[in-house]
C-alpha positions as CSV (number, residue, x, y, z in Angstrom):
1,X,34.1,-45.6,33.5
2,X,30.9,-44.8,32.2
3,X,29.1,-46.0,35.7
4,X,31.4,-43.7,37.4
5,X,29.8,-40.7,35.6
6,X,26.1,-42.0,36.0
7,X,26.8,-42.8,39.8
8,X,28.4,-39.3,39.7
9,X,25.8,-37.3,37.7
10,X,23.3,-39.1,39.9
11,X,24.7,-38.6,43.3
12,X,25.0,-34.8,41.9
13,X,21.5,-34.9,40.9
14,X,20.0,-36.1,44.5
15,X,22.4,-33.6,45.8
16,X,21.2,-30.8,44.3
17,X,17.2,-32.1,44.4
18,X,18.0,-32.1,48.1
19,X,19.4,-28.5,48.4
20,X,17.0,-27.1,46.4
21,X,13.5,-29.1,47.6
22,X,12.0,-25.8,48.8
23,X,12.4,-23.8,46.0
24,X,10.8,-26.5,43.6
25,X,8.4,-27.1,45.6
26,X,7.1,-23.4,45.9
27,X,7.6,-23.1,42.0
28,X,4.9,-26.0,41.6
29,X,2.6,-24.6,43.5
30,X,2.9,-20.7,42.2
31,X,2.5,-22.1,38.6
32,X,-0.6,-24.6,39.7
33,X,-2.0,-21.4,41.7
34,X,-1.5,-18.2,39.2
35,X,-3.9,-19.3,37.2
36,X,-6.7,-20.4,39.8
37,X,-6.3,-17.0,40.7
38,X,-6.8,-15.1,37.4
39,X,-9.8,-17.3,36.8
40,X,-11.5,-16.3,39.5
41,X,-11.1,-12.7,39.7
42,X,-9.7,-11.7,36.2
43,X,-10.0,-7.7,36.6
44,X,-6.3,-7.4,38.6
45,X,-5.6,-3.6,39.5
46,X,-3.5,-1.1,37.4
47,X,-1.6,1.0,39.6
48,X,-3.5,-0.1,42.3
49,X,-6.7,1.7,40.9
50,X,-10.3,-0.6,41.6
51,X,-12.2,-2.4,38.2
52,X,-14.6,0.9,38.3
53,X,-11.2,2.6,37.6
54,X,-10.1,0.9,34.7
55,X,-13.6,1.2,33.0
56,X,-12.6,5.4,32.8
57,X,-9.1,4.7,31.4
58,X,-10.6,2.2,28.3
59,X,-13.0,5.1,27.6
60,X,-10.1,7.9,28.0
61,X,-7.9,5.8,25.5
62,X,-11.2,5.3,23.3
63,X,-11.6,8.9,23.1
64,X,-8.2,9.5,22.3
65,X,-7.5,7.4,19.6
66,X,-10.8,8.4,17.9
67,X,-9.3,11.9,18.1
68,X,-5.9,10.7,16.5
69,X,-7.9,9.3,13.3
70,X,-9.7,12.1,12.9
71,X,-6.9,14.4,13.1
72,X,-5.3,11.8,10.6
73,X,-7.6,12.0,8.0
74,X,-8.4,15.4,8.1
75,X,-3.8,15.6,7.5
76,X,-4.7,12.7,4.7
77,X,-7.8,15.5,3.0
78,X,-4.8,18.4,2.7
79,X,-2.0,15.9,0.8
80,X,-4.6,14.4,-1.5
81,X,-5.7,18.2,-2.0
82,X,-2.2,19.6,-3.2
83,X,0.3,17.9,-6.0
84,X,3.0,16.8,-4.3
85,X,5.0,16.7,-6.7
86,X,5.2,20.5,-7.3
87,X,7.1,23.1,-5.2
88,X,3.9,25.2,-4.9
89,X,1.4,22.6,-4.4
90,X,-0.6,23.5,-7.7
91,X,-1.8,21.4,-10.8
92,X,-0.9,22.0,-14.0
93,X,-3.6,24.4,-16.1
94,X,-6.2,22.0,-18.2
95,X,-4.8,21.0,-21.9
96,X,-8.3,22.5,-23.3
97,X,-7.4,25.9,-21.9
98,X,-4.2,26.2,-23.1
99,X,-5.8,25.4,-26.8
100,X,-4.0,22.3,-26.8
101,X,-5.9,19.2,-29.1
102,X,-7.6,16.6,-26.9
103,X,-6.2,13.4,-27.7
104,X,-7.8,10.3,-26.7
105,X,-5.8,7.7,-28.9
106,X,-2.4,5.5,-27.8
107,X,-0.3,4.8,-30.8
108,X,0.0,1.1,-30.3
109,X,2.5,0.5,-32.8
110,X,3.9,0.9,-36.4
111,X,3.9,-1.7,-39.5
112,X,6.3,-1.7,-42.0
113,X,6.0,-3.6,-44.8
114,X,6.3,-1.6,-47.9
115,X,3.7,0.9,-46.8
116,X,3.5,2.0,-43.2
117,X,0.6,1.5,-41.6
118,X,-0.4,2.8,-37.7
119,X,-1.7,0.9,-35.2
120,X,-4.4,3.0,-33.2
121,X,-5.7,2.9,-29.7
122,X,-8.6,4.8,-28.3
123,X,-10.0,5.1,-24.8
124,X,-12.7,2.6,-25.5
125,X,-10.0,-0.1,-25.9
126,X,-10.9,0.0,-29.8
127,X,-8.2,-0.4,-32.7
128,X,-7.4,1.3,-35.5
129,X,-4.8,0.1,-38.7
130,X,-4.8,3.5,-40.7
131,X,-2.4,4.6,-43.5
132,X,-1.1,8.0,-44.3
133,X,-4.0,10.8,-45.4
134,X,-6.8,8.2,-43.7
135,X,-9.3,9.4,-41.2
136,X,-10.4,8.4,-37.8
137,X,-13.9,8.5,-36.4
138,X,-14.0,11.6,-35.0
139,X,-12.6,13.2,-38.1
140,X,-8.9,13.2,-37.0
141,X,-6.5,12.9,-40.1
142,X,-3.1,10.8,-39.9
143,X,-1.2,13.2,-41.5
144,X,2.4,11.5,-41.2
145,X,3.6,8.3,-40.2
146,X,7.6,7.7,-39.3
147,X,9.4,5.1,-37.9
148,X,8.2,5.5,-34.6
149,X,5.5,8.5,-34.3
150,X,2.6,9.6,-36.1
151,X,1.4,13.0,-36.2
152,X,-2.7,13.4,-35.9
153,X,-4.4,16.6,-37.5
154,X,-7.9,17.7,-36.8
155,X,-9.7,21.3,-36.3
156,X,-8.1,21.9,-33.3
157,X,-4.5,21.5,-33.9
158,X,-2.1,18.9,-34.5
159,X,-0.5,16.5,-31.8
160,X,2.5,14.1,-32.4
161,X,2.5,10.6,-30.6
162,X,5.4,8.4,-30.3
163,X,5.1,4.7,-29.1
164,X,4.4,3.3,-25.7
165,X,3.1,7.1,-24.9
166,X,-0.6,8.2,-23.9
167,X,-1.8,11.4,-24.9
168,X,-5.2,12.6,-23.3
């Protein structure tokens, strides 16, 4: 049974190679061809225009995408410019205009162990362990500490920081 489909599958096979001879044939030689072709003459025609032809169209397209970038960034200069996240596009007025006390400490966290004691950040990355009624270097008081905010006192006002906050 099993030589009856090779026999089968064969005779169907020489069949077919016979019918379709031509066909293979010119397939062959198209594929061994195309590329002989390209390798000799690589510039082929777009839209039947000459190589000269294509030369302009690079520098048109060229042209025109250095056009789109700089129409790009100059869209990029206006977004950076305005606060997106406002209605009006504006910024908020500076803290030191509104008299508000600039801040440059992180309250990093809070020990309790008997007596509270704060533990201080600054913008330097420096640390500070201060108690109740203790100073800072530039004069600021720790006037209160609770469970999880101290309040800082100096000339210019008074400010309240809370963990995992930043106050500039």
């Amino acid at each position: 049974m099993l030589n009856n489909y090779i026999r089968n599958g064969a005779a169907k096979a020489a069949a077919w190679s016979k019918r379709y001879a031509k066909d293979i044939l010119i397939i062959i030689l198209l594929s061994a061809a195309i590329p002989q072709m390209i390798v000799k003459n690589p510039v082929i025609s777009y839209n039947g225009r000459a190589a000269k032809d294509m030369e302009s169209i690079r520098n048109n397209k060229k042209r025109t995408l250095a056009l789109i970038l700089e129409t790009s960034k100059r869209d990029y200069k206006e977004i950076f410019r305005r606060n997106v996240f406002t209605a009006d596009g504006k910024y908020p007025a500076d803290p030191m205009q509104q008299g508000e006390m600039k801040l440059t400490y992180k309250l990093i966290g809070i020990l309790s162990s008997g007596r509270k004691v704060a533990v201080i950040a600054d913008s330097e990355g420096r640390y500070y362990y201060r108690q109740e009624g203790q100073q800072l270097p530039d004069e600021t008081v720790l006037s209160e500490v609770a469970m999880t905010s101290i309040t800082l006192k100096n000339q210019e006002g008074e400010i309240k920081l809370k963990i995992f906050s930043v106050k500039k």
